[in-house]
Backbone as ProteinMPNN parsed JSONL, in Angstrom:
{"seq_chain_A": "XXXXXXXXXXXXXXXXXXXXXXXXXXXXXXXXXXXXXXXXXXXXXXXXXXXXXXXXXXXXXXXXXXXXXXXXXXXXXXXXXXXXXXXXXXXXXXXXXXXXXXXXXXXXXXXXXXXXXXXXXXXXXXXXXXXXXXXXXXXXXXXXXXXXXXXXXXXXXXXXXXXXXXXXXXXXXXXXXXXXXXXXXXXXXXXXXXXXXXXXXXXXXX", "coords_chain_A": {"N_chain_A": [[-9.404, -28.09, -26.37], [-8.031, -26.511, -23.219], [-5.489, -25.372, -21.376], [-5.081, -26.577, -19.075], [-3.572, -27.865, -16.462], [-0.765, -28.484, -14.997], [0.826, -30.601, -15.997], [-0.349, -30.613, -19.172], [0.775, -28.218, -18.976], [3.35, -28.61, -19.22], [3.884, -30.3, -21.547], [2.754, -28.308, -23.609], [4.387, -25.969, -23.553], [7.021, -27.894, -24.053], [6.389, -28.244, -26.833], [6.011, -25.551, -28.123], [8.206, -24.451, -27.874], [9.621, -26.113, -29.394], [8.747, -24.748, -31.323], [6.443, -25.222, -32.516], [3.673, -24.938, -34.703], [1.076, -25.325, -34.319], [0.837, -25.531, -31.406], [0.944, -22.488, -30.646], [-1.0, -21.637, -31.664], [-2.864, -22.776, -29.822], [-2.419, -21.919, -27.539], [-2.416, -18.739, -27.661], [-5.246, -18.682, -28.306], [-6.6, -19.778, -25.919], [-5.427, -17.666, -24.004], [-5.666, -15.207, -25.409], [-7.864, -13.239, -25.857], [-9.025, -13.132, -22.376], [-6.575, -11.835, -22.048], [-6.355, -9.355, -22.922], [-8.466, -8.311, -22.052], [-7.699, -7.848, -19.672], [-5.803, -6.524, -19.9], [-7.01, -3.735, -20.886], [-8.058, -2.812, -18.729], [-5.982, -1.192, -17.441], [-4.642, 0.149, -19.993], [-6.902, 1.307, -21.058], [-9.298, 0.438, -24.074], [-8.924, 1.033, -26.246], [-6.494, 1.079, -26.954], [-5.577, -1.229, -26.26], [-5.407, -3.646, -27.612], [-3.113, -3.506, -29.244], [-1.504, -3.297, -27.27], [-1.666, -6.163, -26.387], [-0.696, -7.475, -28.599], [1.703, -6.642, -28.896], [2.77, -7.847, -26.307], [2.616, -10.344, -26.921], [4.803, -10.657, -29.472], [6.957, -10.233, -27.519], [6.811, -12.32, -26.146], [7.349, -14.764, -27.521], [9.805, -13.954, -28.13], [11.043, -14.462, -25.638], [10.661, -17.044, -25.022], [12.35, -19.207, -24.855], [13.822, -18.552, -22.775], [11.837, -19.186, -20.44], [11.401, -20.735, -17.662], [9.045, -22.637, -16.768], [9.006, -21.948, -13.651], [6.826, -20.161, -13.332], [3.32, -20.717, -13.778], [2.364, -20.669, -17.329], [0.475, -18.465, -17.977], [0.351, -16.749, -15.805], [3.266, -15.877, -16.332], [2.564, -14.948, -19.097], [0.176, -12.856, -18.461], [2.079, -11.126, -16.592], [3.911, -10.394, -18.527], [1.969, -9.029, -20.387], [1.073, -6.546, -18.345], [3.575, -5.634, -17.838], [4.28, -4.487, -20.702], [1.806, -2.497, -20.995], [1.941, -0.968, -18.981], [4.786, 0.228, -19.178], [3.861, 1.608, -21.925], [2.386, 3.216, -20.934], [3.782, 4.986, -19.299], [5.323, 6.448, -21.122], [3.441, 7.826, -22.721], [3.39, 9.179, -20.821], [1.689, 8.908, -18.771], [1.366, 7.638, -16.74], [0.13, 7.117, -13.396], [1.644, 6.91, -10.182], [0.324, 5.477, -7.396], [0.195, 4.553, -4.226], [0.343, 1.976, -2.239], [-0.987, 1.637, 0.285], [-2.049, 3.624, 2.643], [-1.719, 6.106, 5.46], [-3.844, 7.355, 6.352], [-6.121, 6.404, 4.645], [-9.083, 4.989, 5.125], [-9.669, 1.051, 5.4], [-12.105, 0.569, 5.705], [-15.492, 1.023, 4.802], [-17.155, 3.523, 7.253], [-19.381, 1.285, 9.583], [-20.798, 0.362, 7.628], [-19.185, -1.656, 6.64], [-17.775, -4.71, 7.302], [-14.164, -5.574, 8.71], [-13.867, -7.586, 7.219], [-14.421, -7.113, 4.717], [-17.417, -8.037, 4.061], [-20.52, -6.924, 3.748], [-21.723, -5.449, 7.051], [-23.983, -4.629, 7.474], [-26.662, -4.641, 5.818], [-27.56, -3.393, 2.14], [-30.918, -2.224, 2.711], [-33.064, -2.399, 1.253], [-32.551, -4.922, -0.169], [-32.845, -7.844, -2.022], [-33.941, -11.244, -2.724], [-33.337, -11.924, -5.247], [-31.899, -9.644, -6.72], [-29.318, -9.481, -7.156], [-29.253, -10.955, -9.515], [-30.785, -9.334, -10.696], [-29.589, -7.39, -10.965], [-27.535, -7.275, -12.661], [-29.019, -7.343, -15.313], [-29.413, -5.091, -15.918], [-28.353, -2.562, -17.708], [-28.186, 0.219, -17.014], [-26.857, -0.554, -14.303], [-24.581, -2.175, -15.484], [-23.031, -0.398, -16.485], [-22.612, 1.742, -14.62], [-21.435, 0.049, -12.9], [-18.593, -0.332, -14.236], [-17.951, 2.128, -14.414], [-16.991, 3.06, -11.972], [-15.275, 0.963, -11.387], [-13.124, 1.561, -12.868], [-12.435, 4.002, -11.776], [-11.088, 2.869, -9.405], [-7.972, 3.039, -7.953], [-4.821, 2.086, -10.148], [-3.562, -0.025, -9.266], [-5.309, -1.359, -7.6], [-7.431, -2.151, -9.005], [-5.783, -3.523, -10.621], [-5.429, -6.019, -9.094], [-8.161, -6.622, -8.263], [-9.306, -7.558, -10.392], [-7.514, -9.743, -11.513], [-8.219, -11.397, -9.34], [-10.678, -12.193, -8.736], [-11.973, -12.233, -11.319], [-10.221, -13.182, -13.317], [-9.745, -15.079, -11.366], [-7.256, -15.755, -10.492], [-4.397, -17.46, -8.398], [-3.488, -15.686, -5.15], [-0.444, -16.015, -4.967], [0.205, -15.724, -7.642], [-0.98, -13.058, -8.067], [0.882, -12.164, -7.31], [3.06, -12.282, -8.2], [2.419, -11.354, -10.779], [1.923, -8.68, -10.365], [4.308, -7.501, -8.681], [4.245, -7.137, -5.914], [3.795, -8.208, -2.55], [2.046, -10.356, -0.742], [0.666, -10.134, 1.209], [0.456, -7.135, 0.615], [-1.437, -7.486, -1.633], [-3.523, -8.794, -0.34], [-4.527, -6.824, 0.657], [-4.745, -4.841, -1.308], [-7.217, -5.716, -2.852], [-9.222, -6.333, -0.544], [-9.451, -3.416, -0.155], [-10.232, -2.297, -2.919], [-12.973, -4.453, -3.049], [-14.713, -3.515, -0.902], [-14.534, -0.758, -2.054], [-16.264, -0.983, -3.979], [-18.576, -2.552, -3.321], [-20.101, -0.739, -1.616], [-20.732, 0.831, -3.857], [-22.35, -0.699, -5.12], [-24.406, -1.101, -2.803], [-25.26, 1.708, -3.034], [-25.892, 2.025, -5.216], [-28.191, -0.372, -5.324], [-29.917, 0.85, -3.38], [-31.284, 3.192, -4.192], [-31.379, 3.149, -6.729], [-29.502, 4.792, -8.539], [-26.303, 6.449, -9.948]], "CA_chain_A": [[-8.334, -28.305, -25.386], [-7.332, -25.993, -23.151], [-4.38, -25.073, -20.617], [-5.536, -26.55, -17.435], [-2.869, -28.831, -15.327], [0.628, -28.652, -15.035], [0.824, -31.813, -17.398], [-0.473, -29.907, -20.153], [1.415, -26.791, -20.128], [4.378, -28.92, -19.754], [3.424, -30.354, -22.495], [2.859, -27.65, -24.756], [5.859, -25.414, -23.526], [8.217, -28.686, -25.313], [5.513, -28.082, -28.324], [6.193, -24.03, -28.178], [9.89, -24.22, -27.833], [9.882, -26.79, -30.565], [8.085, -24.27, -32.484], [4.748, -26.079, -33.197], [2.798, -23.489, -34.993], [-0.489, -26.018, -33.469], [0.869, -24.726, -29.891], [1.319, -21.393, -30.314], [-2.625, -21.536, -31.548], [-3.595, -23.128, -28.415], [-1.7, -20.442, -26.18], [-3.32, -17.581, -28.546], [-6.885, -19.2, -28.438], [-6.311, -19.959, -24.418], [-5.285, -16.521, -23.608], [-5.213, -13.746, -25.848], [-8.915, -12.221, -24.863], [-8.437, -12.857, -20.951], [-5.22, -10.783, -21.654], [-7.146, -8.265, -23.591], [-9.695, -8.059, -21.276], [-7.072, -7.485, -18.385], [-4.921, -4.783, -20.424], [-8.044, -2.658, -21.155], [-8.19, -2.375, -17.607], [-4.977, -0.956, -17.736], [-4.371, 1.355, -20.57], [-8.077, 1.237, -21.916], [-9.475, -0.569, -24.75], [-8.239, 1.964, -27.952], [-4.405, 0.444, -26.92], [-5.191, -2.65, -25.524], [-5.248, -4.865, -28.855], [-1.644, -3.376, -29.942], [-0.512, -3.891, -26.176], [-1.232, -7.468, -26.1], [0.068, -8.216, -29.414], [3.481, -6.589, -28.396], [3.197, -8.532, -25.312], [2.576, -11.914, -27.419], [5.746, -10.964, -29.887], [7.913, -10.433, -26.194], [6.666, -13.777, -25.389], [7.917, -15.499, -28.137], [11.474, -14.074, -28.0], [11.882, -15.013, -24.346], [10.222, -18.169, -24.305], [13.54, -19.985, -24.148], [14.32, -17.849, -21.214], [10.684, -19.217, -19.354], [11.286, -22.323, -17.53], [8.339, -22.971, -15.89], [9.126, -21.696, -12.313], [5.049, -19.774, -12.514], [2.169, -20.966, -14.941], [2.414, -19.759, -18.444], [-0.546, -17.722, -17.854], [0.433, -15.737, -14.844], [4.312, -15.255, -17.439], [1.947, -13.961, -20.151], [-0.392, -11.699, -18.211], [2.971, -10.31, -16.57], [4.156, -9.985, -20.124], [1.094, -8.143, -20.918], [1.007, -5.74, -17.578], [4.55, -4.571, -18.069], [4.19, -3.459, -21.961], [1.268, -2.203, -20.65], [2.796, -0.153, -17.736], [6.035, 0.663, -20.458], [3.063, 2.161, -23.182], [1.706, 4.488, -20.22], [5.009, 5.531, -18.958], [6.151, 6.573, -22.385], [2.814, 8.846, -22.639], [3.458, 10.044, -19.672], [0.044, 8.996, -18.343], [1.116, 6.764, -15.311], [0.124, 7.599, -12.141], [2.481, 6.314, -9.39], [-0.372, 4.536, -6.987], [0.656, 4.111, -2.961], [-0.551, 0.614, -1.939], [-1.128, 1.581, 1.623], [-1.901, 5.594, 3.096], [-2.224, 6.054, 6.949], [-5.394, 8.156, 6.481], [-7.328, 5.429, 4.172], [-9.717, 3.392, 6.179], [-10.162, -0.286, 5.278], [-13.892, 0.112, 5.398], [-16.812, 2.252, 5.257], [-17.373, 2.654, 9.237], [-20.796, 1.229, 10.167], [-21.522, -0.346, 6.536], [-18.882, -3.088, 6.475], [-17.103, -5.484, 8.798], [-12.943, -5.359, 8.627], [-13.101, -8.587, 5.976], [-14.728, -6.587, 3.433], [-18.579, -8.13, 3.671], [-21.179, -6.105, 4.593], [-22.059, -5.787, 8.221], [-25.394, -3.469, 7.446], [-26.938, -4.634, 4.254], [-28.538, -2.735, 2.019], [-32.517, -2.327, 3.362], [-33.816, -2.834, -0.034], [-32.079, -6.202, -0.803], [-34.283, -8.844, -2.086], [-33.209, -12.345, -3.055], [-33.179, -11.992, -7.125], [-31.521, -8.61, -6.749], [-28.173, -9.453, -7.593], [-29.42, -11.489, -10.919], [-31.622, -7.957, -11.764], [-28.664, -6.018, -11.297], [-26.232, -8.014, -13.567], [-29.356, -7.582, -16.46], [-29.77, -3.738, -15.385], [-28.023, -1.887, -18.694], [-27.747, 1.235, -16.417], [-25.773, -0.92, -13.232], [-23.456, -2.575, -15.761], [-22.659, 1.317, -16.855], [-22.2, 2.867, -13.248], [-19.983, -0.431, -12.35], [-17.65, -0.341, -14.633], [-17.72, 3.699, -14.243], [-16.194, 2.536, -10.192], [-14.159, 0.22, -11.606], [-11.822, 2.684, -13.734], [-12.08, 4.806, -10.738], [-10.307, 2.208, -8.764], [-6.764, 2.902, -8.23], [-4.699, 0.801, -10.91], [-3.188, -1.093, -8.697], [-6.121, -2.186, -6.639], [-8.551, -2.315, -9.979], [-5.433, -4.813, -10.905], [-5.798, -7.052, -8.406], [-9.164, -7.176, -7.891], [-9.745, -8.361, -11.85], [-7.109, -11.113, -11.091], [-8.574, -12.188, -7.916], [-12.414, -12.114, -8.843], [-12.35, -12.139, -12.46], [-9.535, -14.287, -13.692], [-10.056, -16.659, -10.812], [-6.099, -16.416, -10.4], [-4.073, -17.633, -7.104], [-2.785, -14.752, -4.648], [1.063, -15.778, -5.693], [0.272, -15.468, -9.062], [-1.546, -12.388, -8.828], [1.973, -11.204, -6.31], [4.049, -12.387, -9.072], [2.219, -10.314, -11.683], [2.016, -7.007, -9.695], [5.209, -7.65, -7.795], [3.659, -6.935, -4.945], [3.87, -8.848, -1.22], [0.976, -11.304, -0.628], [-0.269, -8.944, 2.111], [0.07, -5.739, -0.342], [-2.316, -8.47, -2.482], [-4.955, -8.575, -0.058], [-5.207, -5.218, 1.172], [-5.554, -4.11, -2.416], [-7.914, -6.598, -3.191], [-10.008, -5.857, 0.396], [-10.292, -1.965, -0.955], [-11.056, -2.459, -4.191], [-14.086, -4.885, -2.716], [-15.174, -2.701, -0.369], [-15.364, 0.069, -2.487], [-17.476, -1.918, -5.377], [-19.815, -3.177, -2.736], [-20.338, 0.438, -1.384], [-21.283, 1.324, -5.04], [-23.817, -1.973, -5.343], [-25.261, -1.115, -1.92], [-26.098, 2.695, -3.12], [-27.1, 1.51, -6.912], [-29.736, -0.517, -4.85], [-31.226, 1.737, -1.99], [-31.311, 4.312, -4.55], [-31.175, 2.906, -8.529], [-28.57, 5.793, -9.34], [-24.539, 5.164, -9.966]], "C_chain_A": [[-7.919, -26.991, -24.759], [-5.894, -26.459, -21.908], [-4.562, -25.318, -19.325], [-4.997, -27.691, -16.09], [-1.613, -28.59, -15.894], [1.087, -28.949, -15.791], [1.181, -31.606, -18.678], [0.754, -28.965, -20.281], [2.758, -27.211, -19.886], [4.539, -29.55, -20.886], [3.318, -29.408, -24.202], [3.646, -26.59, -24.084], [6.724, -26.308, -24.422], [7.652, -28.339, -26.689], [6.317, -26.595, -28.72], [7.52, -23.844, -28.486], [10.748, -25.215, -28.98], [9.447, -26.258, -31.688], [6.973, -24.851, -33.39], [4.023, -25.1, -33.42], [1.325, -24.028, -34.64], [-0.136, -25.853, -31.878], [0.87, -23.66, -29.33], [-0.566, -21.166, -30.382], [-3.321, -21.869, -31.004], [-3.376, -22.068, -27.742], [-2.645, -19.365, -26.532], [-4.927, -17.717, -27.912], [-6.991, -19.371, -26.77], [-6.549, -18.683, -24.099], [-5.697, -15.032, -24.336], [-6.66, -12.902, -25.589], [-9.056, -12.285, -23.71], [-7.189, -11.436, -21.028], [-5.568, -9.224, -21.98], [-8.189, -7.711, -22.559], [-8.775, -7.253, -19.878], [-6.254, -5.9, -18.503], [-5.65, -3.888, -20.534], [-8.425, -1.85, -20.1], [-7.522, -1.541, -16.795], [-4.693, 0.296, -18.305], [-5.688, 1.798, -21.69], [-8.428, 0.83, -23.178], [-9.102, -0.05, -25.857], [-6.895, 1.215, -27.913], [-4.51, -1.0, -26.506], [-5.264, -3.96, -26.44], [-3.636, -5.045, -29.16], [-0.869, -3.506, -28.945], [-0.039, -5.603, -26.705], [-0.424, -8.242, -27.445], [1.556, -7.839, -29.491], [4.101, -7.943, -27.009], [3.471, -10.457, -25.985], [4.1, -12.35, -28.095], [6.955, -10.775, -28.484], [7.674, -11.988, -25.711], [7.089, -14.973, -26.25], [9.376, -15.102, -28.601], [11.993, -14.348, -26.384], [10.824, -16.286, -23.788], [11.263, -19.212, -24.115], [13.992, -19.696, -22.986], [12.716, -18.341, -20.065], [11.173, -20.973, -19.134], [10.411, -23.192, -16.124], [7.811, -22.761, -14.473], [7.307, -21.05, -12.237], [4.797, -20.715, -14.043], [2.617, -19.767, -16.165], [1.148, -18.999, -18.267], [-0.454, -16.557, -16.667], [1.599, -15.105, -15.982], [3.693, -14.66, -18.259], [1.224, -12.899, -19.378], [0.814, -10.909, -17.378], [3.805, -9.691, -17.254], [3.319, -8.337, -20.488], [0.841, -6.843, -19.722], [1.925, -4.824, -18.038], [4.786, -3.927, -19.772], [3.065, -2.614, -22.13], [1.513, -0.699, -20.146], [3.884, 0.849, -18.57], [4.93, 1.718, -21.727], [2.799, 3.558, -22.006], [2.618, 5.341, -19.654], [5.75, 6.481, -19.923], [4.763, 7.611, -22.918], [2.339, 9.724, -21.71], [2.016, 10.447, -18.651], [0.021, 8.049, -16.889], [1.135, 7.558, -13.859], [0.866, 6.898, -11.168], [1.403, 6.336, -7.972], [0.267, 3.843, -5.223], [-0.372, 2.777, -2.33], [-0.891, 0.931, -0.363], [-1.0, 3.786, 1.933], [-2.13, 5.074, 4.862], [-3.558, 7.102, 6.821], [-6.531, 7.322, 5.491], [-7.732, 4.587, 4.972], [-9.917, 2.142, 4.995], [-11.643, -0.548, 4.689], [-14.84, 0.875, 5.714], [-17.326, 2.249, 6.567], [-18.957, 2.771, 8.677], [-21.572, 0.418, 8.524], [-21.14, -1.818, 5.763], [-18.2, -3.584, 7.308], [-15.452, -5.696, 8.087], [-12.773, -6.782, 7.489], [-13.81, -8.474, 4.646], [-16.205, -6.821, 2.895], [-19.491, -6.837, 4.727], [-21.721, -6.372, 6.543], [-23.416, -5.092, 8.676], [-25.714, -3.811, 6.36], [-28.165, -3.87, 3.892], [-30.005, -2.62, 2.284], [-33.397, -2.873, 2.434], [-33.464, -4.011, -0.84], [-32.902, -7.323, -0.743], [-32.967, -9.964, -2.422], [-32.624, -12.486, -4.521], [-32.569, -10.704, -7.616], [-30.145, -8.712, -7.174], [-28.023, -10.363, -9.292], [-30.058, -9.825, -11.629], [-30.722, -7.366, -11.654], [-28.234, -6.401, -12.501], [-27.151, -7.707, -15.19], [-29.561, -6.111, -16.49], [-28.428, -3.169, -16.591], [-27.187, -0.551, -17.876], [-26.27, 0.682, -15.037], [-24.736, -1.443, -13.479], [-22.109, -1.12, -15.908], [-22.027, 2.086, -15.753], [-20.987, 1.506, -12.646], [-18.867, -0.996, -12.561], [-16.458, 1.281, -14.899], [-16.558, 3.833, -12.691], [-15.065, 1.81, -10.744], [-13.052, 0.899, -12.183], [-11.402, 3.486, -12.609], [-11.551, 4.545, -9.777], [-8.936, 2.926, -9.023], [-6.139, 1.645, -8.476], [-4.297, -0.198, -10.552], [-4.038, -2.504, -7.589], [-7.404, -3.216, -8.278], [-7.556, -4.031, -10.747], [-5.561, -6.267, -9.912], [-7.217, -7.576, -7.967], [-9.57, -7.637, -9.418], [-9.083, -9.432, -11.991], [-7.771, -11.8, -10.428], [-10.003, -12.691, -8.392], [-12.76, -12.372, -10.368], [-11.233, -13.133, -13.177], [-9.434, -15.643, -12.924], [-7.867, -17.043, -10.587], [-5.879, -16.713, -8.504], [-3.544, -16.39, -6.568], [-1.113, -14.796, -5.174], [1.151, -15.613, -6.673], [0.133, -13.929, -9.315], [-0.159, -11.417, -8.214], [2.885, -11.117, -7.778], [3.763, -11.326, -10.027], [2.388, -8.613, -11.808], [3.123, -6.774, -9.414], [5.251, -7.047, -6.566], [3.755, -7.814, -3.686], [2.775, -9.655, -1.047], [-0.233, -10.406, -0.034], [-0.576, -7.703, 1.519], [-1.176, -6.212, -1.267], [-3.854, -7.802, -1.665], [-5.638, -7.572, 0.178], [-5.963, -4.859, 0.077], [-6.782, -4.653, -2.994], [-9.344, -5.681, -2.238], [-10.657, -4.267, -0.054], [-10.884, -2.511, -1.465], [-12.457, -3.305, -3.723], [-15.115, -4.138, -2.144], [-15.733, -1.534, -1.128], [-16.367, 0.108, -3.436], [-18.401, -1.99, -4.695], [-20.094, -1.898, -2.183], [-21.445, 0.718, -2.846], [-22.293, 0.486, -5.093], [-24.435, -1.433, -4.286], [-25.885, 0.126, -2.508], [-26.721, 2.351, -3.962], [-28.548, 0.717, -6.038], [-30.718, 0.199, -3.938], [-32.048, 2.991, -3.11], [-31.737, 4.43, -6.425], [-30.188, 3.923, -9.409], [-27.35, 5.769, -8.852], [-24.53, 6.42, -8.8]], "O_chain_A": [[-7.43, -26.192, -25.557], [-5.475, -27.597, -21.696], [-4.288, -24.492, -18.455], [-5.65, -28.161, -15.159], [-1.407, -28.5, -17.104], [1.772, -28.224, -16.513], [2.182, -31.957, -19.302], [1.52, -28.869, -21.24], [3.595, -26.38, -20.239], [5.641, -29.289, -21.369], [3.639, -29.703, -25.353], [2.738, -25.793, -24.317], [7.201, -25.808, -25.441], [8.426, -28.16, -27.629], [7.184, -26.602, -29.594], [7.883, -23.066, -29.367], [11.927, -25.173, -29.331], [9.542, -26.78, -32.799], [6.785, -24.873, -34.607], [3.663, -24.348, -32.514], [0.402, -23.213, -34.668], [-1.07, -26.12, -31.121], [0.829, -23.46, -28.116], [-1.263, -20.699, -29.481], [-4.498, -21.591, -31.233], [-4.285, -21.317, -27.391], [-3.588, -19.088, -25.79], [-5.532, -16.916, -27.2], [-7.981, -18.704, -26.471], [-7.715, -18.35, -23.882], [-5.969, -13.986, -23.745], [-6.499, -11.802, -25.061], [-9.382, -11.134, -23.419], [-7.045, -10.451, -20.303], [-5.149, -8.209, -21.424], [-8.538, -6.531, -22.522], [-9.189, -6.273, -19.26], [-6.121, -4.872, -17.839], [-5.076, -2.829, -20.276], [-8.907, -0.718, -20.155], [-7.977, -1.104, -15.738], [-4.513, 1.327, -17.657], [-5.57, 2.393, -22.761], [-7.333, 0.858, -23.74], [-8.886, -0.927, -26.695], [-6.353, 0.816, -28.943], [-3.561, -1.782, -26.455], [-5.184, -5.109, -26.003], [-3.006, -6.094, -29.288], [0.314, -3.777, -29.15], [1.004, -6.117, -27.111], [0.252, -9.268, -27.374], [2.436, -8.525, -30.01], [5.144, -8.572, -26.833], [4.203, -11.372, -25.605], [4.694, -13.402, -27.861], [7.984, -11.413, -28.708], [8.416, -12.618, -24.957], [7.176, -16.09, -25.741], [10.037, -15.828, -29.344], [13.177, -14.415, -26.053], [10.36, -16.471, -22.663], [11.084, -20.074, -23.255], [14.52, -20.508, -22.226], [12.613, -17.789, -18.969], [11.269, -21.937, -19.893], [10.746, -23.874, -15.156], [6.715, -23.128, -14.047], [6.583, -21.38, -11.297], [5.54, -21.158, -14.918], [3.001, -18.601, -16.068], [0.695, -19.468, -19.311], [-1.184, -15.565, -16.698], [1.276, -14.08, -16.583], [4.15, -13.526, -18.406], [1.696, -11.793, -19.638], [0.548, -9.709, -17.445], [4.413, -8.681, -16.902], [3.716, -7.193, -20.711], [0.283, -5.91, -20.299], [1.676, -3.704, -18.484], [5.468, -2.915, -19.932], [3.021, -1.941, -23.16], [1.335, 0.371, -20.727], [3.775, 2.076, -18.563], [5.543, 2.586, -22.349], [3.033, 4.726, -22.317], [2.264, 6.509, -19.494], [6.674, 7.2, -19.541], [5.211, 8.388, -23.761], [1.447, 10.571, -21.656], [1.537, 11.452, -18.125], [-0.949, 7.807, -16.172], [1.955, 8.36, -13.411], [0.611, 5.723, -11.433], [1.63, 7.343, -7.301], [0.728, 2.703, -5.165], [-1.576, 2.797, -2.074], [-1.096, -0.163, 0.162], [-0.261, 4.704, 1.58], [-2.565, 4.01, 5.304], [-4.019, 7.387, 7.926], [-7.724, 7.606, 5.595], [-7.112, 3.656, 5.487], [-10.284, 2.386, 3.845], [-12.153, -1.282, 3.842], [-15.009, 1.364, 6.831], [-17.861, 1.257, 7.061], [-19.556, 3.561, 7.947], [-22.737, 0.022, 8.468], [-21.736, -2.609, 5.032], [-17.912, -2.857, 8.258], [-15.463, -5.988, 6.892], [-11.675, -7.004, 6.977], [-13.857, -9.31, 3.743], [-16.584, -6.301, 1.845], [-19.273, -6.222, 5.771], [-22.0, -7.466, 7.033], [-23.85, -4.994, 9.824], [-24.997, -3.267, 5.52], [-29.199, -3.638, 4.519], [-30.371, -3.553, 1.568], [-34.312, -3.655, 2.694], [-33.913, -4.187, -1.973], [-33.526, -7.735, 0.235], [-31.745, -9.815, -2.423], [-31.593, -13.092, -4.816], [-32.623, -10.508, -8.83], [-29.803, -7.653, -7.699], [-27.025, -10.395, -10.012], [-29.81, -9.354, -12.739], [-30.8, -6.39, -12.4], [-28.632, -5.753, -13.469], [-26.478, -7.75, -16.219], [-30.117, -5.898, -17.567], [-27.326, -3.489, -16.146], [-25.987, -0.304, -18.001], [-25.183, 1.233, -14.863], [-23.843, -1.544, -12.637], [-20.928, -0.982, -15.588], [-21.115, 2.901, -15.897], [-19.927, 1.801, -12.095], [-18.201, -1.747, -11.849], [-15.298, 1.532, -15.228], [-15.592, 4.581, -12.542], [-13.917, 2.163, -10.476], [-11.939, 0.597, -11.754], [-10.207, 3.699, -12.403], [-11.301, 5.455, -8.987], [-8.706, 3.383, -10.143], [-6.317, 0.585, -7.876], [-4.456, -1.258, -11.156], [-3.772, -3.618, -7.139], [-7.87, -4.35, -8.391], [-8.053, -5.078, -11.161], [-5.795, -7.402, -10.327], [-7.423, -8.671, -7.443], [-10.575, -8.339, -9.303], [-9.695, -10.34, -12.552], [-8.019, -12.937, -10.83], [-10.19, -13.901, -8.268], [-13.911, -12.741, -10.603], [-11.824, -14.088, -13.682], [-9.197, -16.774, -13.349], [-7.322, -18.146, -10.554], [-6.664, -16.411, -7.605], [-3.008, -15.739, -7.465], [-0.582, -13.811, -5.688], [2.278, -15.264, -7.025], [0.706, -13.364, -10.246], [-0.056, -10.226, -8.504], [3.283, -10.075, -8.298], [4.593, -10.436, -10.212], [2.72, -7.778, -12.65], [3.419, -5.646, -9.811], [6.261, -6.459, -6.179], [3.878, -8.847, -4.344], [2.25, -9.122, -2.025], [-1.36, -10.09, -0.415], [-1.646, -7.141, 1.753], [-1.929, -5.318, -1.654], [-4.723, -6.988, -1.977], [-6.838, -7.331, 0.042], [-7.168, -4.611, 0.052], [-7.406, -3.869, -3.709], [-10.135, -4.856, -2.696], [-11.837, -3.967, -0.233], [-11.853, -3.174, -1.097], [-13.391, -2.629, -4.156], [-16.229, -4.035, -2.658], [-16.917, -1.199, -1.073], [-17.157, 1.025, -3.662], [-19.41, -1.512, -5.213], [-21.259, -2.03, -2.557], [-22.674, 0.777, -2.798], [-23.378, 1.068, -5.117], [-25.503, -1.036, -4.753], [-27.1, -0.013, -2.644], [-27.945, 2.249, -3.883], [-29.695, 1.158, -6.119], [-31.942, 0.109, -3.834], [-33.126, 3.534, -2.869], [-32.181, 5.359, -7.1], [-30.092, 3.9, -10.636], [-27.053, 5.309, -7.749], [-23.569, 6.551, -8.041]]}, "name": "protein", "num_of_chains": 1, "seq": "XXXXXXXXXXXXXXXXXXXXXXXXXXXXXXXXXXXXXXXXXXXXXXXXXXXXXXXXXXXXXXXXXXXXXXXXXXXXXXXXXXXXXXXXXXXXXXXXXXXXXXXXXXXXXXXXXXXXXXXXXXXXXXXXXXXXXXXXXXXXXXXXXXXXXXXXXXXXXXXXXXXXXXXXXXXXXXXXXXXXXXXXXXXXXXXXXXXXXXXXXXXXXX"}
């Protein structure tokens, strides 16, 4: 079973708040490696076990205070951002991240078109090329090497958007971010991934 209609997680919210120790092990089993997976992205994977299990005991002293207004799943991974955010702040490791510069372009001129796909594709792109990357040892290595190198705010939204499969208001709610601050960061972050895939292929090096 998991967490996947309204229904449900009204459902097991009355379970949770009734203290069903068989709801809390759905929620757990539901979420807690998605959340792991998202925090690592975050404050890297040495902290990101002892994040999310701070974020889990915050989520069970203010689950009387959650009443549904988002998905329990956007409330937990905003759980898990801000003790996140609070851990890096407190080692004095956060970078403060401008969602918008007037001297960043949008898009590599001449290699992509203003909605983030290519408008020049790479020369050397075959049809089975995006299955040989994904088994390519070295291209998982160089694009997760880009991905850290994202700024955190874009690297967060584009692992919502693309990788959790969440909605734009969810992923606003989580960031607290504007819809439009959403896509922009999103649009980078794409852009500059697919930059990195186009050289990894003309070239085979990150």
């Amino acid at each position: 079973m998991t967490v996947s209609d309204k229904a449900e997680q009204t459902d097991l919210l009355i379970r949770l708040k009734a203290g069903e120790k068989s709801a809390f092990d759905l929620l757990v089993k539901t979420y807690h490696v998605p959340m792991l997976r998202f925090v690592s992205r975050i404050i890297g994977d040495a902290q990101a076990e002892e994040v999310v299990q701070d974020a889990w005991l915050a989520a069970i002293r203010n689950l009387n205070k959650f009443e549904g207004r988002s998905t329990l799943k956007s409330w937990l991974y905003t759980i898990a951002a801000n003790e996140a955010k609070s851990r890096l702040r407190k080692s004095k490791r956060e970078a403060v991240v401008p969602l918008s510069t007037d001297n960043e372009p949008l898009f590599e001129e001449g290699r992509f078109s203003s909605n983030g796909h290519w408008a020049r594709p790479p020369s050397s792109w075959h049809d089975d090329s995006p299955e040989a990357l994904l088994g390519s040892e070295d291209f998982i290595r160089c694009l997760e090497f880009h991905m850290n190198k994202l700024p955190e705010v874009q690297r967060e939204a584009l692992q919502l958007r693309d990788y959790e499969e969440m909605e734009f208001e969810e992923i606003c709610n989580i960031l607290s971010v504007s819809a439009s601050n959403v896509r922009v960061l999103i649009h980078r972050a794409r852009v500059k991934i697919h930059s990195m895939i186009a050289h990894f292929e003309e070239t085979g090096t990150c």
